[in-house]
C-alpha positions as CSV (number, residue, x, y, z in Angstrom):
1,X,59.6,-66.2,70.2
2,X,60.3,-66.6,66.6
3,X,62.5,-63.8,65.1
4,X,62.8,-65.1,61.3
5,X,61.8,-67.3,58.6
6,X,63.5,-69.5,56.6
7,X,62.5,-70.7,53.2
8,X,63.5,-73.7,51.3
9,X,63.4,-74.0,47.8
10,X,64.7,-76.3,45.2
11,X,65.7,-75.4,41.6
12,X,62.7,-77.1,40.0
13,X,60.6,-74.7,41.1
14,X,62.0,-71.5,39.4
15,X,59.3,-70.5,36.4
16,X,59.5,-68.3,33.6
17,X,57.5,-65.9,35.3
18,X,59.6,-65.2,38.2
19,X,61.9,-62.9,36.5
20,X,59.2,-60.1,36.0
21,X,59.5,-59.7,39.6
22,X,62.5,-58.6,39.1
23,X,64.2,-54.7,38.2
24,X,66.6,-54.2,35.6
25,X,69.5,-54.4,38.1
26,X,68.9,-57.2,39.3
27,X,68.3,-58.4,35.5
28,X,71.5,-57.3,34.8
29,X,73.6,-58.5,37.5
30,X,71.9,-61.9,37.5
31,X,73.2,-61.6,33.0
32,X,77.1,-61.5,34.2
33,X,76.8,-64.7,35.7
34,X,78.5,-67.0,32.5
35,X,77.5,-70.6,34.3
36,X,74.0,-71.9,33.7
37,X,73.3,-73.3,36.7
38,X,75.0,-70.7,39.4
39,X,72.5,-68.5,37.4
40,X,69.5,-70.1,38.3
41,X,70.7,-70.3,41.6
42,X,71.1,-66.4,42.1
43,X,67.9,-66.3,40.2
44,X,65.6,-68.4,42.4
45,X,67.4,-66.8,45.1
46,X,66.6,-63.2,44.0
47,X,63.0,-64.2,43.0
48,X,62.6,-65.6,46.7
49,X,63.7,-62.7,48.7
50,X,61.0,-60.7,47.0
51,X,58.4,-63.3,47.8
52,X,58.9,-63.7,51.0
53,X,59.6,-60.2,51.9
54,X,56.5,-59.5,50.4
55,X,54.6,-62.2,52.4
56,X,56.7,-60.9,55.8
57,X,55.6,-57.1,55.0
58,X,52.6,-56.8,52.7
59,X,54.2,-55.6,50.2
60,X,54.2,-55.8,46.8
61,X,56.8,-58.1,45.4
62,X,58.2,-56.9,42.2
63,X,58.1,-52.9,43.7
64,X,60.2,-54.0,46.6
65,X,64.0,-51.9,46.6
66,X,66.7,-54.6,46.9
67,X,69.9,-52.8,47.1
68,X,73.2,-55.0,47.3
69,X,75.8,-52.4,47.4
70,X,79.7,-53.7,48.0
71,X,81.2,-52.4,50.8
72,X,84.8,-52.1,49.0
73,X,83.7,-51.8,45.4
74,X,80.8,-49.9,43.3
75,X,79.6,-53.4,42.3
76,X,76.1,-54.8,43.3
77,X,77.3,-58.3,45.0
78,X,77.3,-57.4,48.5
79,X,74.7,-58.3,51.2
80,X,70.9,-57.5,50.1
81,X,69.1,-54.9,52.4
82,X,65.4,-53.5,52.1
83,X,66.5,-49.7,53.0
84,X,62.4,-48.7,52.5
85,X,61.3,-51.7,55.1
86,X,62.4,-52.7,58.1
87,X,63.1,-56.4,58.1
88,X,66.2,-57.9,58.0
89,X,67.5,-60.9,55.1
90,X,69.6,-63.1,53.8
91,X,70.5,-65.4,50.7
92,X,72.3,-68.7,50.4
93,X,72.5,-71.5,47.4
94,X,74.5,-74.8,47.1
95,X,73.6,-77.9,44.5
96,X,69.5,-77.7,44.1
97,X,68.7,-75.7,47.5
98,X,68.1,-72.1,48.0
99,X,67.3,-70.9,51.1
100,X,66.3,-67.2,52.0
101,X,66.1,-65.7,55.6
102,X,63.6,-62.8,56.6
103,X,63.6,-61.3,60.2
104,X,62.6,-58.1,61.6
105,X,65.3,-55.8,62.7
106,X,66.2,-55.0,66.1
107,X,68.6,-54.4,68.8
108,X,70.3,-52.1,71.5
109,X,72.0,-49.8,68.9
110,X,69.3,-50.6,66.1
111,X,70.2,-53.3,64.3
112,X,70.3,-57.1,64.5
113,X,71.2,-59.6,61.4
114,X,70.3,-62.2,60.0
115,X,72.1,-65.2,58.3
116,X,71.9,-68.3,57.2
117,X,74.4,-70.8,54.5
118,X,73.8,-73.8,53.1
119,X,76.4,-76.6,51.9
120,X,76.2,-79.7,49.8
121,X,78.1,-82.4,51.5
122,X,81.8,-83.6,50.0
123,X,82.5,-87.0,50.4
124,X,86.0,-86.1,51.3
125,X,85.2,-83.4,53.7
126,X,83.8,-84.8,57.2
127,X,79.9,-83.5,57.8
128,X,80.4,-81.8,61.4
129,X,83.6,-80.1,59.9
130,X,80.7,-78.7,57.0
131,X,78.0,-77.8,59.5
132,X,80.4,-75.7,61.6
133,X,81.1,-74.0,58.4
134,X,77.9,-73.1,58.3
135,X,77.5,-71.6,61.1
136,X,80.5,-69.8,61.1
137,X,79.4,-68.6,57.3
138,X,75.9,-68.1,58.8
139,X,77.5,-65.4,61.2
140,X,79.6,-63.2,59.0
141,X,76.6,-63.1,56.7
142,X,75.0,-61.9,59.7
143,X,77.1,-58.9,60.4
144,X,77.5,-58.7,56.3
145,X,80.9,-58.1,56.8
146,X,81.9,-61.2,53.7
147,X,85.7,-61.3,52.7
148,X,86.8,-58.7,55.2
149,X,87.1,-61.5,57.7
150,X,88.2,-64.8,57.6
151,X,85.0,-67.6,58.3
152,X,87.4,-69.8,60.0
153,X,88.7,-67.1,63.0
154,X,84.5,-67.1,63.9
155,X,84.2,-69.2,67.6
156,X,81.3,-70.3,67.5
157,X,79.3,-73.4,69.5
158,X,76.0,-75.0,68.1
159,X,74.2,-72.5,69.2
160,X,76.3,-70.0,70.5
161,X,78.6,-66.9,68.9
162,X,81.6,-67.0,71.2
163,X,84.0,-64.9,69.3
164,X,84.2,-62.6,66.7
165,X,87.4,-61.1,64.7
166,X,87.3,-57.2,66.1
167,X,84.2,-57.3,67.5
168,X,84.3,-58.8,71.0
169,X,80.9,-56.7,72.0
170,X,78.9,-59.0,69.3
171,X,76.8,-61.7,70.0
172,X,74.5,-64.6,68.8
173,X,72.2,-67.4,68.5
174,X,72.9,-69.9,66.1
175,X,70.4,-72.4,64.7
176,X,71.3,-76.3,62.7
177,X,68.6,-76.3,59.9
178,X,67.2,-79.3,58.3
179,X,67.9,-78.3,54.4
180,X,67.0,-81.8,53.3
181,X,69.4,-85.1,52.7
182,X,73.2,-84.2,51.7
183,X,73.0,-80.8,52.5
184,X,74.1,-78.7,55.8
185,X,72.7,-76.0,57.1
186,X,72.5,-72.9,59.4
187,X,71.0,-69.6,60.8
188,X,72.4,-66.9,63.1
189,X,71.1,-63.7,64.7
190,X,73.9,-62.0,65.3
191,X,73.8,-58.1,67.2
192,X,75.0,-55.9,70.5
193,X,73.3,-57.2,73.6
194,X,70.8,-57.3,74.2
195,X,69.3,-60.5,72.2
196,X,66.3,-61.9,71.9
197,X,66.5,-64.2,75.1
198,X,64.8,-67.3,73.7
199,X,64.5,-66.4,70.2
200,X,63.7,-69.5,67.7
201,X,63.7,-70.1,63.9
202,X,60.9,-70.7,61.5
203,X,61.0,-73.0,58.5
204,X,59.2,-73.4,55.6
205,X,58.6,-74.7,52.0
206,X,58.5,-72.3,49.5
207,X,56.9,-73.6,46.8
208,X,53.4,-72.3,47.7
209,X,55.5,-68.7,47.4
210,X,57.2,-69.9,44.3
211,X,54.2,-71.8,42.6
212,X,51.2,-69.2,43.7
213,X,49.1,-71.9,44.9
214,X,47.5,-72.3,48.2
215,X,47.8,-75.3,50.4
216,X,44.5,-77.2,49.4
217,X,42.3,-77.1,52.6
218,X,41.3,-80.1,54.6
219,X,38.8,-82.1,53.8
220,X,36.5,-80.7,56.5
221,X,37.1,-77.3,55.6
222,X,36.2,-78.4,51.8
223,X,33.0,-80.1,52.8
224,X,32.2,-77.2,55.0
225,X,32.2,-74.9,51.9
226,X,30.5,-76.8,49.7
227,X,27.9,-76.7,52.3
228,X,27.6,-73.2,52.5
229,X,27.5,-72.5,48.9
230,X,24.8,-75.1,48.4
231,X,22.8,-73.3,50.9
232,X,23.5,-69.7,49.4
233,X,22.5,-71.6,46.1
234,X,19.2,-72.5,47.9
235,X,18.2,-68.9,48.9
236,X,19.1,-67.5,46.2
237,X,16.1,-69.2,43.8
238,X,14.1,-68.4,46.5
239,X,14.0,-71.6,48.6
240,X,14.4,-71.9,52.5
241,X,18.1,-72.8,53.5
242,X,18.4,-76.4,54.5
């Protein structure tokens, strides 16, 4: 059963446009960041979790309530919640890839998070040693619990949460993405028991989000519609559908 979404996009695809989706709090965090292109990362990043929360819930995007209240400081960096829907999400960037997570909440005790990081690779850092990372980061993005605990005391497996600093009740699925070549990446649910038992994860491109285009239908499905106008053509100057 799927229990999020992951979208992909790449820095190309941020527009002009996309910042009159956003508030003026998020305009004015997103004006404190001094390099160019960590900006358009947090940009694309903040434009995306409107879109696809707005896809996930119905919604309207640029009247969705993003709050990202700190946890040890009045400053608005800290993990982005939805407090007027129910739906979990999530926010990662590294080199041209943004990646935004959106999953419904739930669990035993009401709650159930979501996570997901993504890496550039380092030629002097080994790639399993960077998709651990991720999975590890994936987690305590999860639980949303950032600085307050070290990524690297997180036991985890590929797919498995097997430890957690002060929290031994917490578990987790974890999921390897596929961000694209020279990049690592992963998910995690992350909650009391019980867990989804075969949950899975969704990913998608989201430059039909990004862009506002459709996917162009199949050729069928075109020739299938010129068809029918053609015949509502017909009857409508009076002559006999074909």
């Amino acid at each position: 059963m799927p229990v999020g979404t992951v979208w992909w996009a790449d820095l190309g695809m941020l527009r002009p446009w996309h910042l009159r989706l956003l508030d003026d709090t998020e305009r004015r965090r997103l004006a404190t960041i001094v390099h160019p292109r960590s900006r358009r990362q947090s940009t694309l990043g903040a434009v995306l979790l409107r879109l696809a929360v707005a896809r996930h819930t119905g919604a309207s995007a640029d009247r969705l309530r993003v709050v990202r209240a700190c946890p040890s400081c009045p400053g608005q960096h800290g993990r982005p919640r939805l407090p007027d829907h129910p739906v979990g999400v999530s926010v990662s960037h590294s080199g041209r890839r943004v990646a935004v997570a959106v999953g419904d909440h739930a669990g035993a005790d009401g709650w159930t998070g979501l996570g997901v990081d993504v890496e550039r690779l380092d030629p002097g850092r080994p790639p399993a040693d960077l998709a651990r990372w991720c999975r590890q980061e994936a987690v305590v993005k999860a639980t949303g619990d950032g600085l307050r605990v070290r990524v690297r005391d997180v036991t985890v497996t590929r797919s498995r949460l097997l430890g957690y600093p002060g929290r031994p009740e917490l578990r987790g699925h974890l999921w390897d993405l596929r961000p694209g070549p020279g990049y690592r990446a992963a998910a995690a649910l992350v909650g009391p028991p019980p867990l989804p038992p075969r949950p899975r994860i969704v990913e998608r491109s989201a430059a039909a989000l990004l862009t506002g285009r459709r996917r162009r239908p199949a050729r069928g499905v075109r020739r299938a519609r010129r068809v029918r106008l053609a015949r509502r053509a017909r009857c409508d100057r009076g002559f006999p559908a074909a």
